[in-house]
C-alpha positions in Angstrom: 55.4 -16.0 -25.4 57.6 -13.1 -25.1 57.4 -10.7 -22.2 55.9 -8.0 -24.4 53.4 -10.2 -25.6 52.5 -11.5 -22.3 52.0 -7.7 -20.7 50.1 -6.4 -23.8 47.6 -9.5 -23.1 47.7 -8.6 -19.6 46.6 -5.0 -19.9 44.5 -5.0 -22.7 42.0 -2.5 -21.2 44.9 0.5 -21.1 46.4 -1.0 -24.3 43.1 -1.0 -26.0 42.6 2.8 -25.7 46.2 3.1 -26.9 45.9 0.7 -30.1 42.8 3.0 -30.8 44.3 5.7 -30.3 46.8 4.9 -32.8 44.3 2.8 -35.3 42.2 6.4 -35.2 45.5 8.5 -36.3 46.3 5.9 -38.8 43.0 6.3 -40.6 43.3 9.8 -40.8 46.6 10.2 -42.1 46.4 7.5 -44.2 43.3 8.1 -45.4 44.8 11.6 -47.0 47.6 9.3 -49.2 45.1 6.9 -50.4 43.0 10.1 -51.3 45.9 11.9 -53.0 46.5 8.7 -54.7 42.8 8.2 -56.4 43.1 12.1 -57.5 46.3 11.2 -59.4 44.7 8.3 -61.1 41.8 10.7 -61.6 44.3 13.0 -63.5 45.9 10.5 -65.4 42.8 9.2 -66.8 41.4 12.9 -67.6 44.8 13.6 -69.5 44.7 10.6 -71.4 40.9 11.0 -72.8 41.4 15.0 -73.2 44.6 15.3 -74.6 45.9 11.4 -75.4 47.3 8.4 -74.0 50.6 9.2 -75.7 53.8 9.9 -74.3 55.9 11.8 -77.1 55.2 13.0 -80.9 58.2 12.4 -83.4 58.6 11.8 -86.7 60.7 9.2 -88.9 60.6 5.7 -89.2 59.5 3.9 -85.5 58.7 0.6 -86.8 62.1 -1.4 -85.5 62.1 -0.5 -81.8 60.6 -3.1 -79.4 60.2 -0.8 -76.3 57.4 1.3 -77.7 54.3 -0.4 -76.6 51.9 1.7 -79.4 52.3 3.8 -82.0 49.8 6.2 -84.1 50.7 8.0 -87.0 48.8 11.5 -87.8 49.7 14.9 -89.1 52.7 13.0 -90.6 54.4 12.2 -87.3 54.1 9.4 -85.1 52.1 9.3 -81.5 54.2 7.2 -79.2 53.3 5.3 -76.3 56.0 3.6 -75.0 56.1 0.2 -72.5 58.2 2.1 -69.9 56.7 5.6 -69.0 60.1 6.3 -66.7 62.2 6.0 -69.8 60.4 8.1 -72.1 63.6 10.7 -72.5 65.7 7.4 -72.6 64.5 6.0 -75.3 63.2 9.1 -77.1 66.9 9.8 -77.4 67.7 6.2 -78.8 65.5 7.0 -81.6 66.2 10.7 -82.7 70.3 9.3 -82.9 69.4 6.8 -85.2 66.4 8.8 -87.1 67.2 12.2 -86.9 63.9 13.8 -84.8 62.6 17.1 -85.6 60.3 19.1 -83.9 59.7 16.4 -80.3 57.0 17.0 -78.4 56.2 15.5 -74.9 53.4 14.9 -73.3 53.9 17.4 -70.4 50.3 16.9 -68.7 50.6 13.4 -68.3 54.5 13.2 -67.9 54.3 15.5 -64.7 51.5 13.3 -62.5 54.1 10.3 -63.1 56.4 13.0 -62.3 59.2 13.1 -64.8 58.4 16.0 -66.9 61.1 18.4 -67.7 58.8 21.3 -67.7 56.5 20.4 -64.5 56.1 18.4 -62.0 52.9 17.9 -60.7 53.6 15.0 -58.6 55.9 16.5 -57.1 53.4 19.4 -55.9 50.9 16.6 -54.7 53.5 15.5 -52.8 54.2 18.7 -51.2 50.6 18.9 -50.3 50.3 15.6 -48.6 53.7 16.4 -46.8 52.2 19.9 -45.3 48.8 18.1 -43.8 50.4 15.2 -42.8 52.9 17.3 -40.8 50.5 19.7 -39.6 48.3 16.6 -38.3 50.9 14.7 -37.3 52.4 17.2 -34.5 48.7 17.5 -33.2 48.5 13.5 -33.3 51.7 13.1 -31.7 51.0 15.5 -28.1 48.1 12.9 -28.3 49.5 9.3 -28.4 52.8 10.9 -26.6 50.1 11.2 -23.6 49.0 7.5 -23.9 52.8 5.8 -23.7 53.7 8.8 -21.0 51.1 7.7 -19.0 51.7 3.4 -19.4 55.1 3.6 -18.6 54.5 6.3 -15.7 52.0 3.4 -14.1 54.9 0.9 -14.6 57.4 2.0 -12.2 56.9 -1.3 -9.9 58.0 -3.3 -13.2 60.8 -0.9 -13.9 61.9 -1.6 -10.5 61.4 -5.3 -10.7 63.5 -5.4 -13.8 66.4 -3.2 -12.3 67.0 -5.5 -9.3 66.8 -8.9 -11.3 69.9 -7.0 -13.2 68.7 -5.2 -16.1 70.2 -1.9 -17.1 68.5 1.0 -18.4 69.5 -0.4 -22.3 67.7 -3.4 -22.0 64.7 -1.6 -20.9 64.9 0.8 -23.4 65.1 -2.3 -25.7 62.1 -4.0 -23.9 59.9 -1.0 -24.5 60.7 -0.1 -27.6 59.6 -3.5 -28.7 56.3 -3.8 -26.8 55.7 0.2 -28.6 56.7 -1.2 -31.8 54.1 -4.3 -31.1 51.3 -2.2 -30.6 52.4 0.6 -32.8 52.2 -1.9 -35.8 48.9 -3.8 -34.6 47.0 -0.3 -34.3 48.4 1.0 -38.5 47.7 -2.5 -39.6 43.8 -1.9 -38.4 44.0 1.4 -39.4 45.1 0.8 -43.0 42.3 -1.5 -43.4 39.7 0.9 -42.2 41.5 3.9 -44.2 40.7 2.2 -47.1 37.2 1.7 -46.0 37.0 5.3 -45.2 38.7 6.8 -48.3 36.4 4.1 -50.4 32.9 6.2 -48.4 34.3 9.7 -49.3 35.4 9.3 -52.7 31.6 7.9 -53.0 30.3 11.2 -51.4 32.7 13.1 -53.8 30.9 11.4 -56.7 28.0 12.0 -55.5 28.4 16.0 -54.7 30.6 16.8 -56.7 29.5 14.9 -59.8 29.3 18.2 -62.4 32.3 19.7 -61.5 34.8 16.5 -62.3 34.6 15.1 -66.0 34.4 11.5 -64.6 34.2 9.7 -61.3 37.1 9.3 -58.8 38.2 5.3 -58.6 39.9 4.1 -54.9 43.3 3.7 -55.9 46.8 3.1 -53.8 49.9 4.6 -55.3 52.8 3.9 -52.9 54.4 7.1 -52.9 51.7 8.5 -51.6 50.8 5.8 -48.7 54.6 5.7 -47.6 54.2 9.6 -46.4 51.8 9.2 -44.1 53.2 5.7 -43.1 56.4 7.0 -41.8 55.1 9.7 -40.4 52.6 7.5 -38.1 56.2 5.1 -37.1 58.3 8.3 -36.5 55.3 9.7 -34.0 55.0 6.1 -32.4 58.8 6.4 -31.6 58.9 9.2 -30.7 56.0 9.0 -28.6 57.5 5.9 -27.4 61.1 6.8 -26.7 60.8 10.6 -25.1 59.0 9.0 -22.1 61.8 5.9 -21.4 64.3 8.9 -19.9 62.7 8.7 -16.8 63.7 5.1 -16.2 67.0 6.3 -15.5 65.1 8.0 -12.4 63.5 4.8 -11.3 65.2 2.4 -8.9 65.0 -0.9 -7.4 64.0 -0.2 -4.0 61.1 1.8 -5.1 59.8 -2.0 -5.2 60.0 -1.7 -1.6 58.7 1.4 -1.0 54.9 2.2 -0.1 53.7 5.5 -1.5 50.6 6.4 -0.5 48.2 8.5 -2.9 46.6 10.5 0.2 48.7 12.6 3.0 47.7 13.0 6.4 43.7 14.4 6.9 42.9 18.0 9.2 39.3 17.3 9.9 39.5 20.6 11.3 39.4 21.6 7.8 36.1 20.0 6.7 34.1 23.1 6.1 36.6 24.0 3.4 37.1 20.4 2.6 35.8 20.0 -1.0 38.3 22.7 -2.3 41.2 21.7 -0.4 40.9 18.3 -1.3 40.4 19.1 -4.8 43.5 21.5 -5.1 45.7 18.8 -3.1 44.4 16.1 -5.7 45.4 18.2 -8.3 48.4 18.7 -7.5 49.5 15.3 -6.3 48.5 14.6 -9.8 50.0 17.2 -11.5 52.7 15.2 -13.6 50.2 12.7 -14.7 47.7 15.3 -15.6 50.6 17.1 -17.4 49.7 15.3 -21.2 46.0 15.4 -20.3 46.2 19.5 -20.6 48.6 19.1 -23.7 46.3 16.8 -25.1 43.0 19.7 -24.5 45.7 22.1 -25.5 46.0 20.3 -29.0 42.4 19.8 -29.4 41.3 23.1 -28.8 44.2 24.7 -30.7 43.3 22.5 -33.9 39.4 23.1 -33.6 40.0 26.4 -33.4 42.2 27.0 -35.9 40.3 24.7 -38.6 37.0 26.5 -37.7 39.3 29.8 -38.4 39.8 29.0 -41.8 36.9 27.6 -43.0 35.4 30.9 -41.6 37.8 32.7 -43.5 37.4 30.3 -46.8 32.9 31.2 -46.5 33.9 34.4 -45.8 36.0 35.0 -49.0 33.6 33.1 -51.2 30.4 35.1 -49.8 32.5 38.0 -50.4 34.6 37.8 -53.5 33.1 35.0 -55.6 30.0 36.6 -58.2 27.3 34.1 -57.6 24.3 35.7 -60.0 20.8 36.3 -58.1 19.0 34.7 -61.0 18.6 31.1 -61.3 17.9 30.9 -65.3 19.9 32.8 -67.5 18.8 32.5 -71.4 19.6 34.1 -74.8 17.7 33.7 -77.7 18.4 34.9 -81.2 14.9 34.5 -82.8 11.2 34.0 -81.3 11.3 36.7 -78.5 8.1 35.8 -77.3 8.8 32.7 -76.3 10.7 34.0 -73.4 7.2 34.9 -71.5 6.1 31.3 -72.6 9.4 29.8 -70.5 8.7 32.1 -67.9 5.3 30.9 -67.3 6.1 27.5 -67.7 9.2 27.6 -65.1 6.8 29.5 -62.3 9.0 32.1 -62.2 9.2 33.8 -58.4 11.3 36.5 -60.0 11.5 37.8 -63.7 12.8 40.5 -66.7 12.4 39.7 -70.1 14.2 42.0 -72.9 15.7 42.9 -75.8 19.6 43.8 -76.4 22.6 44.6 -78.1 26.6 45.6 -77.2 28.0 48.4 -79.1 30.8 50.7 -79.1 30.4 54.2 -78.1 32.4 57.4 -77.7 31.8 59.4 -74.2 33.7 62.8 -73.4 36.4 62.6 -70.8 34.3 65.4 -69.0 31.2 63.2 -68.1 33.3 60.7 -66.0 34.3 60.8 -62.4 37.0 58.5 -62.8 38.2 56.2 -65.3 38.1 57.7 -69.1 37.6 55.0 -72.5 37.6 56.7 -75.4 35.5 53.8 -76.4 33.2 52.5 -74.2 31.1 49.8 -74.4 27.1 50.1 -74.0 24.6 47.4 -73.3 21.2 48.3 -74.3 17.9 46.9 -73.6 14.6 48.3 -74.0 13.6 47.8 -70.3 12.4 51.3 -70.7 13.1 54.8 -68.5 15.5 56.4 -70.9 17.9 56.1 -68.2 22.0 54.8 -67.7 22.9 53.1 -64.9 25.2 55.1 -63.1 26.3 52.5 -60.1 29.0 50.0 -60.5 28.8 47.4 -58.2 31.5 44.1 -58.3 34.3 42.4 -57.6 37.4 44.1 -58.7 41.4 43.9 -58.7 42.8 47.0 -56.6 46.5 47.0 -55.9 46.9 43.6 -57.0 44.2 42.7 -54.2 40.4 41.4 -54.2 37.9 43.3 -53.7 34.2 44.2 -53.6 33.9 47.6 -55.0 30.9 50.2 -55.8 31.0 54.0 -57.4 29.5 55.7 -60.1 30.9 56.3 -63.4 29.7 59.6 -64.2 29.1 63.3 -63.4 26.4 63.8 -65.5 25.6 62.8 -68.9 21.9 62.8 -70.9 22.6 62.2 -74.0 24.2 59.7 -76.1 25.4 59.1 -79.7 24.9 55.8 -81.4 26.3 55.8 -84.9 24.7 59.7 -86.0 21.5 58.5 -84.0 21.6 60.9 -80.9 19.7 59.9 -78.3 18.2 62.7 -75.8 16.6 63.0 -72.5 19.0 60.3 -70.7 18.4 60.4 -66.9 21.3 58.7 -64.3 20.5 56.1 -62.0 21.4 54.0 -59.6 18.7 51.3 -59.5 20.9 48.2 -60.7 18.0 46.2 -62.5 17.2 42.8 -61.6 20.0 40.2 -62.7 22.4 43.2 -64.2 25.3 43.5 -61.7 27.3 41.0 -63.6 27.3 43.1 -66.8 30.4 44.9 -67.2 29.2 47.4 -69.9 28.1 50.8 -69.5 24.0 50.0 -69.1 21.6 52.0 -70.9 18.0 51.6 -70.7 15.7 52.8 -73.3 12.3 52.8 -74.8 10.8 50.4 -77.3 11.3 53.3 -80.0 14.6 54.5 -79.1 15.4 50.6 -78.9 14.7 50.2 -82.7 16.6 53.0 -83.9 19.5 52.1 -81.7 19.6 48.3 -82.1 19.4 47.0 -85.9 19.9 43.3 -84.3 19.4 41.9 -80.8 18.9 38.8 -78.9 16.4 38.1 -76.5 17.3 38.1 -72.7 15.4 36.3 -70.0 16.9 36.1 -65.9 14.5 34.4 -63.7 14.4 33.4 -60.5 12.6 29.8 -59.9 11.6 26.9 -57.3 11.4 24.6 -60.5 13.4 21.4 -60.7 14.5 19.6 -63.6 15.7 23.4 -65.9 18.1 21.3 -67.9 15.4 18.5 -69.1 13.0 21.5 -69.5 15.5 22.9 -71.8 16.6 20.4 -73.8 13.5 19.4 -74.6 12.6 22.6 -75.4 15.7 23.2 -77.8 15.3 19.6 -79.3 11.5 20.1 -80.0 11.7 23.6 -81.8 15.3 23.8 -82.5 16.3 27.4 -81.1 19.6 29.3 -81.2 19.7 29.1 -77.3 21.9 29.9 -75.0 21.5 29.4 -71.7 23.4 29.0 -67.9 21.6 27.1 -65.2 22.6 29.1 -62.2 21.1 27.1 -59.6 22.9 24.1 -60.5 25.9 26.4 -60.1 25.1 27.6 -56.6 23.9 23.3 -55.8 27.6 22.6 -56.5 29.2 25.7 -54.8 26.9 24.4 -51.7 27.7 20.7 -52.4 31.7 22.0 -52.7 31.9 23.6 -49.4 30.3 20.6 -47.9 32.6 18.5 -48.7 34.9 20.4 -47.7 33.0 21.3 -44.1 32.6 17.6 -44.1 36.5 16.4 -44.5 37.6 19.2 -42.2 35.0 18.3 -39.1 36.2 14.3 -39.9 39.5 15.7 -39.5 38.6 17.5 -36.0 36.4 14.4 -35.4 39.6 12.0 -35.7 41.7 14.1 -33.5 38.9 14.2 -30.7 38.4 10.3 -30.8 42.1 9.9 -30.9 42.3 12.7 -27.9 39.2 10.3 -26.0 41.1 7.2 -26.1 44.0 9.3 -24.4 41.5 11.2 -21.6 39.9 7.6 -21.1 43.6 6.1 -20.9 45.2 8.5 -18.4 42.0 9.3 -16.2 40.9 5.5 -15.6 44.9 4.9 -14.6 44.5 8.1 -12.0 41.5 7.0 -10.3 43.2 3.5 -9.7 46.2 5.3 -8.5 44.1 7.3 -6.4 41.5 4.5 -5.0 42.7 4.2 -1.7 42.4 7.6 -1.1 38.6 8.3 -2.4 38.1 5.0 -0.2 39.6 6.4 2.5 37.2 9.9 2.0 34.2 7.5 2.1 35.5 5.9 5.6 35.6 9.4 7.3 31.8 10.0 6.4 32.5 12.2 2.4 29.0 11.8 0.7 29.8 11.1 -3.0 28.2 13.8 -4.2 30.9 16.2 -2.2 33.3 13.9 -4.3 31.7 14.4 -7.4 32.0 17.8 -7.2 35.8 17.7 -5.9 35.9 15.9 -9.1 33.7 18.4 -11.1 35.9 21.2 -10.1 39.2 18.9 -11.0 37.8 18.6 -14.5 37.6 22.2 -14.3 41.0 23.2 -13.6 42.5 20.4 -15.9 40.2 22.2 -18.9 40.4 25.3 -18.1 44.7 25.3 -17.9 44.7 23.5 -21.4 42.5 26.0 -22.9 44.1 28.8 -21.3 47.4 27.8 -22.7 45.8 27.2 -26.2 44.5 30.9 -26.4 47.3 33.0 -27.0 48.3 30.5 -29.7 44.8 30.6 -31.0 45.1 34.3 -31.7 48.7 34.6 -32.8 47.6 31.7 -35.8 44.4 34.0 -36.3 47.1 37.3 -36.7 49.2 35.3 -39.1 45.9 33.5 -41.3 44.1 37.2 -41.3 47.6 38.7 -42.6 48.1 36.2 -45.5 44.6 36.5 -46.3 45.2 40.2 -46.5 47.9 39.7 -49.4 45.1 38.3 -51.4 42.0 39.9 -50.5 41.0 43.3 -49.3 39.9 41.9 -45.8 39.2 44.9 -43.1 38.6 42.8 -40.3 39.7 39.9 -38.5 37.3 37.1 -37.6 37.5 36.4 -33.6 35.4 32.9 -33.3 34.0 33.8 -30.4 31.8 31.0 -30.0 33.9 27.7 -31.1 36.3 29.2 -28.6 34.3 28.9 -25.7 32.6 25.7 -27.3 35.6 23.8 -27.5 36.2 25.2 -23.8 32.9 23.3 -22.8 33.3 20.3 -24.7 37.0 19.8 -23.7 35.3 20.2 -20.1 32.7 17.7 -20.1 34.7 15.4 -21.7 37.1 14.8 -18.7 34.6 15.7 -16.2 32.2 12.3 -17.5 35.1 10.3 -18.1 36.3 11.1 -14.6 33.1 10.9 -13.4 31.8 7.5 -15.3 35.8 6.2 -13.8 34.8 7.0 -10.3 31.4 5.4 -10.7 33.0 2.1 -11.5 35.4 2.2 -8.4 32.8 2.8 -6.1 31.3 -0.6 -7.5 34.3 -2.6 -5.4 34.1 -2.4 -1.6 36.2 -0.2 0.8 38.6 -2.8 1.9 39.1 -3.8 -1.6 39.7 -0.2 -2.7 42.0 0.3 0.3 43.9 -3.0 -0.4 44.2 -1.9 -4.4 48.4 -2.2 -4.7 50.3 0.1 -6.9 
């Protein structure tokens, strides 16, 4: 067996949490190609049902060429599907020489997902997407497994040494590192290929399950190689990198550090007992400073990408709770005939909430002087005989303003109280600003009236009932109800609307907490991996505390207040960062949406402090625990 082989057996503990580490990283970015990949096939499949399983439409005679896999003829021109989708111009040409085409048309939807279309390239925009996450997630993965081969080949310094004075130069350890890296680095994506797929096989079922209304068809696991190569070669450049950044320290290592003994404790003032606990906890610290230097990157990484995630999820909720028109009804229907039916469909639904009434849109002429801003010389009236003689005065919606988003409310006039329909002048109109029940997503002009005034107003109108309901099952209700008496209905489940906005940002809160839940496990593996190789390092010395009479509960909390410092520097340095991302998101959303103020997370900040905290602190802790199972003089004998 090969030396790599032999010290990767050898330490499998450390190289455990390293292989995990990697397997974890693996899963995530591989589980975003194989992803990617089943919405293509999704695509394809929705192209080819919607618009046809064709690649080009040409006409002449197609009969004699043996590369065109089907053919249909309609419309007088022939609907080609051709064996080889990646020569479609090819042999499209070979044909129009010979037949002389008029008039080709290409399949541009489903040319673009295999990525050859002239026009567009959708594939090529996937691809784009999957290269920003994966990038994004990579250079938090990589601060994270960096820490875990940093922190190996920092413990190895006796083998470094042993190697150097047998004769080897720094190449061949460069060499011998590499390999063992490239050992474990393939063992850990091997493991997490297999479990991506597993992964990517539960969410696209979750998807399905969720999101069922919104896609026409369910999402299939599928691998398309493109896709899986992305993330593949991003996980082998961070594992070499990772690998190689550390091996320029072995030009610092030398052979008689073999020879050396370094002790992990320096010289005791007992004098100094009273302020002990501190002073031995700021002197571990910084004995261990270089070793706990990827510890705080890694907490700086994890608190930066929580942070930022939670940021724009906020941001996302925020913009959707703001900008998107979600009705406040549940039921919308129209009717053409049988208005009273609409009470009977009340009643049967239990309606919480109702208002059932007659309208009809026409076209009106309003003087320039009754408006405050905006003047139509034609402007169109809803009007429903709700009753109150009145016109709804307040405007309240979403709206484009300088090319931006935003929620807007005014009134539209000064004062106006009477109205002309057609010769028929109605009188007596009061203004108000009482939006009715289920009316703010009427755009008209609204205009209340009486059941008289109605009728010489309206010659026609439909039925209108909004409700708001705890019944389940509206759409069996209604088709029933349609099939049974065979109404001119129209109508718009809302609820089932607001289920799949609900189910839509679950999913997405869902992938974007597995996300920060990958990057926390990876991050754990790391913590576990450089902590349990400190507390070895530094056995001799916590023995040597026990010796002179230190009760471990003083070095618990020498190691509580560690955990704190080692937290507390990673988060501090991942603040600034924190809010220069927020500036930057809060300015981009600004372009879009009129967005007044920015959103300080306050609490995930300080959460991700905490958690980043007791994270070390019970690793560290649990570590400790374990060493104190061995004796004194085997903890004091412990080499290096």
């Amino acid at each position: 067996m090969t030396y790599e082989g032999r010290y990767i057996l050898n330490n499998k503990k450390r190289n455990l949490f390293t292989i995990l580490g990697i397997v974890l990283s693996s899963i995530l970015l591989l589980s975003i190609g194989i992803l990617f990949s089943s919405l293509r096939d999704f695509l394809i499949d929705n192209v080819k049902e919607e618009i046809g399983d064709y690649h080009v439409i040409i006409n002449g005679d197609v009969s004699k060429y043996d590369f065109i896999l089907k053919k249909e003829y309609k419309n007088e021109r022939y609907y080609i599907t051709y064996k080889n989708i990646y020569k479609v111009y090819q042999n499209t040409k070979k044909i129009c020489e010979k037949e002389k085409c008029e008039g080709i048309t290409y399949n541009d939807s489903l040319l673009s997902l295999y990525g050859i279309s002239k026009n567009k390239n959708v594939l090529s925009t996937l691809k784009k997407i999957i290269y920003f996450l994966v990038s994004i997630l990579s250079i938090i993965i990589f601060f994270i497994i960096y820490n875990s081969f940093k922190t190996s080949l920092n413990n190895r310094k006796k083998d470094v040494s042993l190697f150097k004075l047998i004769g080897m130069n720094n190449s061949d350890l460069y060499k011998l590192f590499l390999k063992e890296a490239l050992i474990i680095g393939l063992i850990g994506i091997a493991l997490g290929f297999i479990l991506s797929v597993f992964t990517s096989f539960i969410i696209i079922k979750v998807i399905n399950y969720m999101l069922y209304e919104i896609f026409k068809g369910k999402l299939f696991l599928k691998i398309y190689f493109p896709f899986i190569f992305i993330p593949f070669l991003f996980m082998f450049l961070i594992i070499f990198l990772s690998s190689f950044i550390p091996l320029k320290n072995i030009k610092k290592y030398k052979a008689m550090e073999l020879f050396r003994k370094k002790y992990a404790i320096d010289k005791v003032n007992v004098r100094l007992l009273n302020n002990f606990i501190l002073w031995f906890t700021y002197v571990n610290y910084k004995r261990c400073k270089d070793k706990y230097k990827s510890l705080i990157i890694c907490i700086f990484t994890l608190v930066l990408s929580v942070n930022i995630f939670s940021l724009v999820l906020k941001y996302g909720l925020e913009c959707v709770n703001k900008y998107v028109i979600i009705p406040e009804y549940d039921l919308r229907i129209d009717l053409n005939e049988n208005y009273d039916m609409l009470f009977k469909i009340a009643k049967d639904l239990k309606a919480n909430k109702k208002v059932v009434f007659k309208s009809c849109e026409t076209e009106v002429s309003i003087p320039k002087k009754y408006f405050l801003n905006d003047y139509e010389k034609n402007t169109k009236i809803f009007v429903t005989n709700i009753g109150g003689n009145e016109i709804i005065n307040k405007v309240d919606k979403i709206d484009s303003i300088d090319n931006k988003i935003s929620h807007v409310s005014y009134n539209l006039f000064k004062n106006l109280n009477e109205i002309t329909f057609d010769n028929i002048k109605i009188n007596n109109l009061s203004l108000s600003n009482n939006i009715p029940f289920g009316f703010k997503e009427i755009d008209n002009v609204i205009v209340n009236l009486n059941e008289e005034d109605f009728n010489k107003v309206c010659d026609e109108y439909r039925g209108n009932l909004y409700l708001k309901t705890d019944y389940k099952g509206l759409d069996s209700y209604l088709d029933k109800l349609i099939k049974e008496n065979k109404y001119d209905m129209i109508y718009l489940n809302v609820k089932k609307s607001k289920e799949i906005i609900n189910n839509l940002v679950l999913v997405v809160k869902i992938f974007l907490y597995g996300i920060l839940l990958l990057i926390f496990l990876v991050m754990i593996s790391s913590v576990i991996s450089t902590i349990s190789i400190s507390i070895n390092y530094r056995s001799r010395e916590l023995a040597s505390m026990q010796s002179i009479g230190l009760e471990p509960n003083s070095i618990n909390l020498s190691l509580f207040l560690e955990s704190l410092i080692i937290s507390f520097k990673g988060w501090f340095y991942a603040v600034p960062f924190i809010f220069i991302i927020n500036k930057y998101v809060f300015e981009g959303i600004k372009e879009v949406f009129v967005f007044k103020t920015i959103i300080i997370n306050l609490d995930i900040l300080f959460l991700s402090f905490f958690v980043s905290f007791i994270t070390v602190f019970a690793v560290l802790l649990l570590s400790y625990k374990k060493l104190r199972k061995n004796s004194l003089i085997s903890n004091i004998k412990v080499e290096f």
